[in-house]
C-alpha positions in Angstrom: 15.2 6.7 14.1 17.5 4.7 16.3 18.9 1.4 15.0 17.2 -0.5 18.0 14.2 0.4 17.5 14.0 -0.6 13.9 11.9 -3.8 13.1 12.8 -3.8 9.1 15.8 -2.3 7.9 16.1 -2.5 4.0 19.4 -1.2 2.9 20.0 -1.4 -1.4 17.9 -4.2 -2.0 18.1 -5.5 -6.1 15.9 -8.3 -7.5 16.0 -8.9 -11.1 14.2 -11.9 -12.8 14.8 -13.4 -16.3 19.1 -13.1 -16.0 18.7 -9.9 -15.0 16.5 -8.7 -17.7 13.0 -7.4 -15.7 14.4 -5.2 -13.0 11.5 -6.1 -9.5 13.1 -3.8 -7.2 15.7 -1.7 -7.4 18.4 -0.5 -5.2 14.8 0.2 -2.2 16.5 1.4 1.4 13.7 2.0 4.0 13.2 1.4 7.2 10.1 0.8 9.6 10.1 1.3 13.6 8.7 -0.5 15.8 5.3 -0.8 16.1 5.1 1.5 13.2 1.9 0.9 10.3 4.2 1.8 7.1 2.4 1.9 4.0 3.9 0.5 0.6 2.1 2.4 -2.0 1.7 1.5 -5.7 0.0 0.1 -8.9 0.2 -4.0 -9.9 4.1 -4.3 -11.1 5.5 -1.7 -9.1 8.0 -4.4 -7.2 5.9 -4.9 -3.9 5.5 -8.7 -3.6 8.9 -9.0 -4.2 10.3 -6.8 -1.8 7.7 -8.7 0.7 8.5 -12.1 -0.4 12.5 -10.7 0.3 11.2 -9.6 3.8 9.8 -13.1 4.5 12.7 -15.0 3.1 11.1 -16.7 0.3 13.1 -14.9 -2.1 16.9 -14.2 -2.1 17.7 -10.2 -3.1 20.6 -10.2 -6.0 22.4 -7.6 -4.1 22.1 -5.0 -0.8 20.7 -6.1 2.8 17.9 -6.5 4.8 17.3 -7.4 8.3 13.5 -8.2 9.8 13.7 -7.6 13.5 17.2 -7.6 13.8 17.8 -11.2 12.2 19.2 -11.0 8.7 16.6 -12.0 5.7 19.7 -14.3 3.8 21.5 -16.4 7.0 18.7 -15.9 9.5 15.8 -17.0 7.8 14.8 -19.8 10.7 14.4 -17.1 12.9 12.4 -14.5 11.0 10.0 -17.1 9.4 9.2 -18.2 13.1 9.2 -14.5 14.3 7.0 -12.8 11.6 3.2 -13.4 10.3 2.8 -13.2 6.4 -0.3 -12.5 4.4 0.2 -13.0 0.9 -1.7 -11.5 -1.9 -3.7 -14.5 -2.9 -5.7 -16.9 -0.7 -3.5 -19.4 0.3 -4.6 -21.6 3.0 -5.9 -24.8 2.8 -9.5 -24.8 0.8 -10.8 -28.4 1.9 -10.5 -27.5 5.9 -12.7 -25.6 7.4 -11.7 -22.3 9.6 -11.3 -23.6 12.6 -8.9 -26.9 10.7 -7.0 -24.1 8.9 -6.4 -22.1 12.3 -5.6 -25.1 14.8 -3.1 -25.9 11.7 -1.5 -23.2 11.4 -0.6 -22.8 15.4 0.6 -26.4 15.5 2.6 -25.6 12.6 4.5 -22.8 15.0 4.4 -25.3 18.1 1.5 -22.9 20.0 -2.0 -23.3 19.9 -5.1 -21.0 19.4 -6.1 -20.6 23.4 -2.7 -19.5 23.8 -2.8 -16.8 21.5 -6.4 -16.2 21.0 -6.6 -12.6 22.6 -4.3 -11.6 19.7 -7.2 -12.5 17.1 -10.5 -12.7 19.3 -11.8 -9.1 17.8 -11.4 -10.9 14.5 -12.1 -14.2 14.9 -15.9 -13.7 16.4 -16.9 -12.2 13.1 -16.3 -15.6 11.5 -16.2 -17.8 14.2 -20.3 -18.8 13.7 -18.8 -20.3 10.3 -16.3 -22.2 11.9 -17.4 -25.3 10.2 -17.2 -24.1 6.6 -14.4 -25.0 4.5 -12.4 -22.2 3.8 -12.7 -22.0 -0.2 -16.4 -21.8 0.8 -15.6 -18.4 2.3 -16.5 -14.8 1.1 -13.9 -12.6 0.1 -13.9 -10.5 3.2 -14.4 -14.2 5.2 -11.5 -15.3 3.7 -9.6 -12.3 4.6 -10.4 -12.4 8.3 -9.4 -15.9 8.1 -6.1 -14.8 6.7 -4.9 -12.6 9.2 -6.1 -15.1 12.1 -3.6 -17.8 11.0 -1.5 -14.9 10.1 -1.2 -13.9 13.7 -1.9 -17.3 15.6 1.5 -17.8 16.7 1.8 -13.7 18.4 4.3 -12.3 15.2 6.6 -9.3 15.7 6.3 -7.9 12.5 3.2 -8.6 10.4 3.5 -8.4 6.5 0.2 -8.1 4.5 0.6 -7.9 1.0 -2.2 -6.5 -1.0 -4.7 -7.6 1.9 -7.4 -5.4 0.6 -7.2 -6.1 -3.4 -10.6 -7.6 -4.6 -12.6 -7.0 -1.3 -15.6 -4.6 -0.6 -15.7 -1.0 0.4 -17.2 -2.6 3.7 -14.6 -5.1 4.8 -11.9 -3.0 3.6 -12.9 -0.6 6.1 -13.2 -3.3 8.8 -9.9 -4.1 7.8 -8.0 -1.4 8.2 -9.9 -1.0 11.7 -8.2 -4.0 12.5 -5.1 -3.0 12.0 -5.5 -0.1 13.7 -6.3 -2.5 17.1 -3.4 -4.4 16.3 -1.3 -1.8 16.4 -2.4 -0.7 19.8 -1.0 -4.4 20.9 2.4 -3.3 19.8 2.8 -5.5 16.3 4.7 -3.6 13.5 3.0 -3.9 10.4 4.0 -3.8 7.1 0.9 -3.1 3.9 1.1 -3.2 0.7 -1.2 -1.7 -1.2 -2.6 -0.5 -5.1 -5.2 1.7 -3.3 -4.3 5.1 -2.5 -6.6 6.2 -0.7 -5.7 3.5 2.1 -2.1 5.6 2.2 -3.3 8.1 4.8 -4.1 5.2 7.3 -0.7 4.7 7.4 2.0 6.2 9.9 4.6 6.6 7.4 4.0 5.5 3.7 6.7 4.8 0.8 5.7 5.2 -2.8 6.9 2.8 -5.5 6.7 2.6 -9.3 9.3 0.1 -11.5 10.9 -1.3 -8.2 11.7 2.2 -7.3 10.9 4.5 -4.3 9.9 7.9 -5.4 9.1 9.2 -2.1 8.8 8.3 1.7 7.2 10.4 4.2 3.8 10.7 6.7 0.7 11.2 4.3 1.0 14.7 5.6 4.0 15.2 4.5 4.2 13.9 1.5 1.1 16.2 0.3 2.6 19.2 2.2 5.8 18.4 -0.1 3.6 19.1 -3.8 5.2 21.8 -5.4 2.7 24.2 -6.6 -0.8 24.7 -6.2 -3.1 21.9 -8.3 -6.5 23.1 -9.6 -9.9 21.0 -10.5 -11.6 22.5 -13.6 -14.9 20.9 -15.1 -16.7 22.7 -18.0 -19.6 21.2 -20.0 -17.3 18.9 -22.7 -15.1 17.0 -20.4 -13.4 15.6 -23.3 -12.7 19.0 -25.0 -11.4 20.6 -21.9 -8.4 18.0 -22.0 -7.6 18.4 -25.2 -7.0 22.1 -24.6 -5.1 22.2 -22.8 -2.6 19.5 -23.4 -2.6 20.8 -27.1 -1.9 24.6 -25.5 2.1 25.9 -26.0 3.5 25.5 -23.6 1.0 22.3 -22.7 -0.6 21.9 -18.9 0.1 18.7 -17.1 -3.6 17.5 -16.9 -5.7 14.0 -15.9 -9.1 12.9 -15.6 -10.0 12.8 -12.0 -13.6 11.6 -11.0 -15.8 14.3 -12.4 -13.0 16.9 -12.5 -10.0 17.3 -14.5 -6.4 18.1 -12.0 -4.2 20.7 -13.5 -1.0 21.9 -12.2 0.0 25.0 -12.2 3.6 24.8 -13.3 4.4 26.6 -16.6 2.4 29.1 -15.5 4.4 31.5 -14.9 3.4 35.2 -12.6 0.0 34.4 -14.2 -3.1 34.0 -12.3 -3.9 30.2 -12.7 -8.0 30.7 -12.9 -7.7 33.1 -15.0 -5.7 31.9 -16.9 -7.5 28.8 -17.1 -10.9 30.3 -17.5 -9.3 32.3 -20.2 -8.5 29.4 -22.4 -11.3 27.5 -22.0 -13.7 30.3 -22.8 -11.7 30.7 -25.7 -11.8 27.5 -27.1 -15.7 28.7 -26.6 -16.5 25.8 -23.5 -19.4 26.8 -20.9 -20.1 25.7 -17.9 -16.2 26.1 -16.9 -15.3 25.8 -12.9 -11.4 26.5 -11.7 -11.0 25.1 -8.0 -7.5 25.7 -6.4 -7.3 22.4 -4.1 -5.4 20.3 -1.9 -3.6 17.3 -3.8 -4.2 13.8 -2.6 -1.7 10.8 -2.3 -2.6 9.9 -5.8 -1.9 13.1 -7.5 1.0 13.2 -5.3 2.6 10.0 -7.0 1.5 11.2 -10.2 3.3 14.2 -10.1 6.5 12.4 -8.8 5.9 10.2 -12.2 6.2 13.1 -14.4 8.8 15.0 -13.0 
């Protein structure tokens, strides 16, 4: 990835809170290209807002460097807050004004207006545009978030930073949204998400996993599932709750989680052994019924949970 084409460049970033005594993010390096969709993937705590609210420059990092489309996030922060669109993880515009007060607002704010710019948010703004009148606190959840990325985009951003966008909304406008995105990015706008879902991960180009302000992994969804060592398996039998305890209490025990209506089970520790088998073997022997063994492809989230337990 050449340097000139980078849009974020995050190089040892550290951010501790309470003198230094709850560790946010530590010591992250990534970078994003331009016009890249890069994914940052994990649970509520995992360091994300912080490492966004670095990117935007409303937090300093305690050490390492950052730079958001070439300007540097500690002595260039005029530039970057005038060159980058932030949506933060709760609603934050203005309740009492309506949609189109809260848009007009915003694009004063950055010395442009909403005709100037409003190819860059028409696909969005006609879905709420017949509530135009409605105060914004009024809105939906999905209403709200539309609204959010219009004034997030009013003033033509380089690099767009969503944070959590999709946390609390329906499985129909999370959809829409990521739809959007995917238009956005055909306009040439490097985005950055943050997200707890893990299922959003394979809309990204290039994703980063983080737990405890760390990065455990960055790759394409492809590649980070081609990377699983091993081969995972889904086994149901008749007592869920009895096949778990079976094999976590087996010597040596089998690395095992409730998935849906399956249990996951990897396959290391098993040795030259054939894994159904093997597995069918125990079960049958704890006397269980019922009792499927399914070699299958890992997804993102048993991905990250293998990277937690190894």
């Amino acid at each position: 990835m050449e340097s000139d084409s980078l849009m974020v460049h995050v190089n040892n970033i550290t951010k501790t809170y309470n003198k230094g005594a709850v560790t946010a993010v530590n010591d992250v390096s990534f970078s994003v290209a331009k016009g890249e969709l890069f994914g940052l993937i994990g649970p509520d705590g995992a360091g994300k807002s912080s490492l966004f609210r670095i990117l935007t420059t409303l937090l300093l990092p305690d050490s390492g460097t950052a730079t958001v489309a070439g300007y540097d996030v500690v002595t260039d922060y005029r530039q970057i807050r005038s060159s980058v669109g932030y949506m933060p993880g709760r609603f934050s515009l203005y309740p009492d004004l309506s949609i189109e007060e809260n848009l007009h607002f915003f694009a004063t704010v950055f010395n442009t207006t909403v005709k100037e710019n409003y190819h860059l948010i028409e696909d969005i703004y006609v879905q709420i545009e017949p509530f135009k009148k409605r105060r914004a606190g009024k809105l939906s959840g999905g209403m709200k978030q539309k609204l959010a990325l219009c004034c997030a985009l009013i003033h033509k951003p380089t690099v767009l930073f969503l944070d959590e966008p999709t946390t609390g909304v329906d499985p129909v406008s999370r959809k829409e949204f990521w739809e959007m995105l995917k238009r956005l990015k055909q306009q040439g706008i490097t985005i950055v998400v943050s997200t707890p879902y893990m299922d959003e991960a394979t809309l990204c180009d290039r994703i980063a996993l983080i737990q405890q302000g760390r990065i455990l992994s960055i790759d394409t969804p492809q590649g980070i599932v081609a990377a699983y060592p091993g081969q995972l398996y889904a086994v149901k039998a008749r007592d869920m709750p009895r096949v778990s305890q079976v094999l976590t209490t087996h010597t040596p025990p089998f690395t095992n989680y409730l998935f849906g209506e399956y249990i996951h089970v990897d396959s290391q520790g098993m040795g030259d052994r054939n894994p159904t088998e093997l597995l069918r073997g125990i079960l049958t022997q704890a006397g269980l019924d019922g009792i499927e063994v399914t070699p299958i492809t890992p997804t993102i989230e048993d991905c990250f949970i293998k990277l937690l337990t190894t």
